[in-house]
C-alpha positions as CSV (number, residue, x, y, z in Angstrom):
1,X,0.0,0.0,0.0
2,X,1.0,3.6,-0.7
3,X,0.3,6.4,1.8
4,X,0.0,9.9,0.6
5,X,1.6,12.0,3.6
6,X,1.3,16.0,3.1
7,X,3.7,18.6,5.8
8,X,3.2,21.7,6.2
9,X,5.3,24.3,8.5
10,X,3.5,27.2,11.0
11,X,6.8,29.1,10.9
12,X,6.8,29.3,6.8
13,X,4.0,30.3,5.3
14,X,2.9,28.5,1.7
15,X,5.6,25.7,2.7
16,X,4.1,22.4,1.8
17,X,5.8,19.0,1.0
18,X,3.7,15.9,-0.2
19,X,5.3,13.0,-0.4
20,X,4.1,8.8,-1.4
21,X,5.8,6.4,0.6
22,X,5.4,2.8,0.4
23,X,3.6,1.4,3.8
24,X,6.4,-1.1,4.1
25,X,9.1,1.8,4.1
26,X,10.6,2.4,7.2
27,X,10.8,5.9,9.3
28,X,14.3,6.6,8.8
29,X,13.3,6.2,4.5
30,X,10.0,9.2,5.1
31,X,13.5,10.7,7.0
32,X,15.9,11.0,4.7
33,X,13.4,11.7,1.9
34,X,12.3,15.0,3.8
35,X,15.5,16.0,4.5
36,X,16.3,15.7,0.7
37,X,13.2,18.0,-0.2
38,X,14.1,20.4,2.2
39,X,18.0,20.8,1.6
40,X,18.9,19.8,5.2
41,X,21.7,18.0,6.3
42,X,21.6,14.6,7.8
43,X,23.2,15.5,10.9
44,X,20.5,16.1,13.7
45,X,19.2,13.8,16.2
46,X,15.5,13.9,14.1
47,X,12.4,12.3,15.1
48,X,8.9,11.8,14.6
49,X,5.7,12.0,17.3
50,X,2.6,10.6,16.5
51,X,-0.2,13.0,17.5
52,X,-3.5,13.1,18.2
53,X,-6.4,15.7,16.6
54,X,-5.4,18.2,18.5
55,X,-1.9,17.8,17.6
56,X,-0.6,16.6,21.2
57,X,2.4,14.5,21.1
58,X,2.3,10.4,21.6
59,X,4.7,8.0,20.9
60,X,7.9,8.6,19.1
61,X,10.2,7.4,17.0
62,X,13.8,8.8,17.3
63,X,16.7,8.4,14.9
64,X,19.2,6.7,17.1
65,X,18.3,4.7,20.6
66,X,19.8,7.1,23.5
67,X,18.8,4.8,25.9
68,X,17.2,7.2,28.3
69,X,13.9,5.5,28.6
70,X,13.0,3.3,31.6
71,X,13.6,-0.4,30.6
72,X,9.5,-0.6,31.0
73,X,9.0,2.3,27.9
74,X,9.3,1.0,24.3
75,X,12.0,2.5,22.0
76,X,10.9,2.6,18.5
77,X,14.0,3.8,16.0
78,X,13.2,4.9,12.4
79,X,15.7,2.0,10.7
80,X,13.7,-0.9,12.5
81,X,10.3,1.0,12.9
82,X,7.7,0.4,9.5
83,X,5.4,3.2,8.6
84,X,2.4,0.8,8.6
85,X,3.3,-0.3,12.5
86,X,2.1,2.9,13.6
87,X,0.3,5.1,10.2
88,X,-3.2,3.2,9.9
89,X,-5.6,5.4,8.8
90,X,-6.3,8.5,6.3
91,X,-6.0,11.5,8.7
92,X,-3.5,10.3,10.9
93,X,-1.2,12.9,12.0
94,X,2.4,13.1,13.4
95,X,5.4,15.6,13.3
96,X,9.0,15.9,12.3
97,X,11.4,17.7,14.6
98,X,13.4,18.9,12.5
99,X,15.4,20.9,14.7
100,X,15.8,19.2,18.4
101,X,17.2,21.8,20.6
102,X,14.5,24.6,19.5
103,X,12.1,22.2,19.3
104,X,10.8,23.0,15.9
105,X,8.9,20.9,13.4
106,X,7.1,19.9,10.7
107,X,3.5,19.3,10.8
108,X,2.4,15.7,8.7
109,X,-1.0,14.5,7.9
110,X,-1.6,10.8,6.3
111,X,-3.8,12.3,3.4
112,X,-4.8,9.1,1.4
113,X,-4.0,5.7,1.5
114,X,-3.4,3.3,-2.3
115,X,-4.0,0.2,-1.7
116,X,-2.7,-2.8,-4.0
117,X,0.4,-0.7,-5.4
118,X,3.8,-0.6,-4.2
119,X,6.4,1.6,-4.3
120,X,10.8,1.0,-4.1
121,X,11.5,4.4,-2.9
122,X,9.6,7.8,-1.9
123,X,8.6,10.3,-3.7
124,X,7.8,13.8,-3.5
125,X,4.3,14.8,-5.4
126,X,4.0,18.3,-4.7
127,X,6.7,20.8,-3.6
128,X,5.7,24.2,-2.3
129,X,7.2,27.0,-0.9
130,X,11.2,27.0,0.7
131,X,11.5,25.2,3.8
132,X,12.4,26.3,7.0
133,X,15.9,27.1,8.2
134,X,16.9,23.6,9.8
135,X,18.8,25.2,12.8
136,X,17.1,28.4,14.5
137,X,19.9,31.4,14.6
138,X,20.6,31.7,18.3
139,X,21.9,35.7,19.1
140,X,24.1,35.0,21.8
141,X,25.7,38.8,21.2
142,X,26.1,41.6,24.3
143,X,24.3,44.6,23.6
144,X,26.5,47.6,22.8
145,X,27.3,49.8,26.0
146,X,25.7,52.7,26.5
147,X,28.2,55.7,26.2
148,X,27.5,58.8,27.4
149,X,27.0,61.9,24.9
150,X,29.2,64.5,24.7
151,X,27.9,67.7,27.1
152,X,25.6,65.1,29.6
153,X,28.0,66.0,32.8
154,X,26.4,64.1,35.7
155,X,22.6,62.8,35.6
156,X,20.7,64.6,38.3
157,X,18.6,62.0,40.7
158,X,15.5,64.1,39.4
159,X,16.1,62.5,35.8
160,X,16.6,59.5,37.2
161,X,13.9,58.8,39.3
162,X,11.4,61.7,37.8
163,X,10.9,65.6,39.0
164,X,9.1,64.0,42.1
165,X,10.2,61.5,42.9
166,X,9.0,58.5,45.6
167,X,7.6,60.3,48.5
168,X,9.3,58.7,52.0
169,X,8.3,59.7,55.4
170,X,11.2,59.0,57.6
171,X,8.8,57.8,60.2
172,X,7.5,54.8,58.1
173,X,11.3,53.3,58.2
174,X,11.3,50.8,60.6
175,X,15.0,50.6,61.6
176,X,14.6,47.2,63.2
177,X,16.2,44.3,61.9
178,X,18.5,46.2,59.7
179,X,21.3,45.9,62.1
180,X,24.9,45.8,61.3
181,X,26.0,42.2,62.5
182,X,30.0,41.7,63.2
183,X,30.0,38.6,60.7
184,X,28.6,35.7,62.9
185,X,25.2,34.2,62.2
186,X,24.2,33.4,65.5
């Protein structure tokens, strides 16, 4: 059996990918073949979540086994895992994480199933749009310092803290408990 699987991105408008995948294909094939159409590398930790209809995450299938699940918790990887072990039905959705550490992804819907035909490899059947950068830019860059402009002399505490300024009764400070200690706790 074929399936017709359709991805879309929130962060790229007019971004679509449809590709036909044979059922019997594995995840790491639907992997590489979206990489491909997108002009990513192959070198991020990738992986796929099944979803429900409101898009919240289920069960995944990760690119490598990082053994961090409890021995109780199924690992399913994309070279051993089948596409018809987990996409059933017309509708079904899932995601590609794309990027790991920003959590970004692509958003996949199982739009049509061919029964009786086969396919070797994937195939993209409609290309739309450009895809979206696979890592997300991170600005890890200071700010400029402030310097100060020629002719600004000292700032007054009136420009600081406005014309005028918190209004303190000295009466309202209660000194107590603001003590100077000689360094020992108790």
């Amino acid at each position: 059996m074929i399936l017709k699987i359709k991805f879309i991105s929130d962060e790229v408008e007019g971004f679509l990918r449809e590709f036909e995948i044979d059922s019997d294909a594995t995840f790491l094939d639907l992997n590489k073949a979206i990489l491909a159409s997108c002009n990513y590398p192959d070198d991020q930790m990738t992986s796929f979540y099944l979803c429900d209809e409101e898009w919240e995450r289920g069960q995944q299938v990760t690119r490598e086994d990082m053994g961090a699940s409890s021995a109780d918790e199924d690992v399913y990887v994309m070279e051993n895992t089948r596409l018809s072990e987990f996409l059933e039905e017309e509708g079904q959705r899932l995601v590609f994480v794309f990027d790991p550490f920003s959590d970004r992804m692509l958003y996949a819907t199982v739009c049509e199933e061919i029964p009786g035909k086969n396919l070797s490899a994937p195939k993209v059947v409609r290309s739309k749009g450009t895809a979206p950068q696979q890592i997300a830019e991170l600005d890890f860059s200071m700010p400029a310092p402030k310097t100060a402009t020629a002719g600004a002399g000292e700032v007054e505490d009136d420009a600081l803290f406005g014309a005028e300024g918190p209004q303190f009764n000295d009466d309202e400070l209660d000194l107590e408990g603001f003590e100077i200690s000689d360094g020992q706790p108790y």
